[in-house]
C-alpha positions as CSV (number, residue, x, y, z in Angstrom):
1,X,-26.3,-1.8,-16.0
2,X,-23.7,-2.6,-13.2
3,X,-24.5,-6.1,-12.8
4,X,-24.2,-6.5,-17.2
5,X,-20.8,-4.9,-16.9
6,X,-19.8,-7.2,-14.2
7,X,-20.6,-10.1,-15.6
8,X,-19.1,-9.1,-19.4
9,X,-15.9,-8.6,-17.0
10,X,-16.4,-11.9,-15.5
11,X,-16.2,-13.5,-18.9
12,X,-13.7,-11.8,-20.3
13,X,-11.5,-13.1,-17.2
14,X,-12.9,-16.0,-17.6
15,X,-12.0,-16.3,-21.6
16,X,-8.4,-14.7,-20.6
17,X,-7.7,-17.1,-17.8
18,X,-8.2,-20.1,-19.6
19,X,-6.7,-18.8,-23.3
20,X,-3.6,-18.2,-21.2
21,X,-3.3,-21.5,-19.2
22,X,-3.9,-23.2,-22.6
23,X,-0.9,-21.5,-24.5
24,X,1.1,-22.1,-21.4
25,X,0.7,-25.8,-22.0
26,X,-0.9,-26.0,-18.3
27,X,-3.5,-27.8,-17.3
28,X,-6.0,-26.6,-14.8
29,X,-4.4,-29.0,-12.2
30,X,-0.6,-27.7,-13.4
31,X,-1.7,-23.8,-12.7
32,X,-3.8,-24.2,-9.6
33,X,-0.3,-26.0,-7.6
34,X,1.5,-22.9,-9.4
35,X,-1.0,-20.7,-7.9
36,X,-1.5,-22.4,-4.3
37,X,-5.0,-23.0,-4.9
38,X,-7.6,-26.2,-5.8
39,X,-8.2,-27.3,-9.3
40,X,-11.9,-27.0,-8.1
41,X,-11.1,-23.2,-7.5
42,X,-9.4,-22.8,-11.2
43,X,-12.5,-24.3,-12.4
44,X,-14.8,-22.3,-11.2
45,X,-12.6,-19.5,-11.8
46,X,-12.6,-20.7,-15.6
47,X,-16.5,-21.1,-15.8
48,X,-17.5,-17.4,-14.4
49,X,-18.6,-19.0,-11.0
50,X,-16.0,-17.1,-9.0
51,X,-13.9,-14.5,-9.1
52,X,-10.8,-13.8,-7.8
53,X,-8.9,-11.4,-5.1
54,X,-5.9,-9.4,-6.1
55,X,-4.0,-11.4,-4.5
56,X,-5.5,-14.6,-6.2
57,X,-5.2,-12.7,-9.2
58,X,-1.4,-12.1,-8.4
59,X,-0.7,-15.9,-7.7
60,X,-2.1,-17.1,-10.8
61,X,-0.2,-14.6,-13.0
62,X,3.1,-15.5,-11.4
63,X,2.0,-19.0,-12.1
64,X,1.2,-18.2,-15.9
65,X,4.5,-16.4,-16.3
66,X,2.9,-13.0,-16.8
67,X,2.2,-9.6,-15.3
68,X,-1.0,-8.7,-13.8
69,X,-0.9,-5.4,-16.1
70,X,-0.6,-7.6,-19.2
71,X,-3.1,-9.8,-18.1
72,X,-5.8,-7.2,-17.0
73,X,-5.2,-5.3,-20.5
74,X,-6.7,-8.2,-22.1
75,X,-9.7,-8.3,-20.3
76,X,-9.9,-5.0,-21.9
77,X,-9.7,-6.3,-26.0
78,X,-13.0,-7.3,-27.6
């Protein structure tokens, strides 16, 4: 049951991640120099291969332009 929830969580990040680069007008390259990271890493953040620390998940908020409690509460809509 864990490993299910996990992995709908993992999508949903997924789905979130890449709904909000997109109506930023980022591409995965643009967000992953905002975010100090690879565009490899974004990538596989993006297709549910990795998931990211807090403070990965910090660093890629401040590079979308929103808050980390915004951005967790949509992992939470259906």
């Amino acid at each position: 049951m864990e490993e299910e929830e996990d992995q709908a969580l993992l999508e949903a990040f997924s789905r979130v991640l890449r709904k909000r680069r997109i109506e930023a007008g980022l591409s995965q390259e643009e967000l992953a120099h905002r975010a100090g990271k690879s565009i490899r890493y974004i990538s596989l953040l993006e297709s549910r291969k990795h998931q990211p620390s807090l403070a990965t998940l910090r660093r890629i908020c401040v590079g979308l332009e929103v808050s980390m409690s915004v951005f967790v509460a949509e992992l939470e809509k259906p």
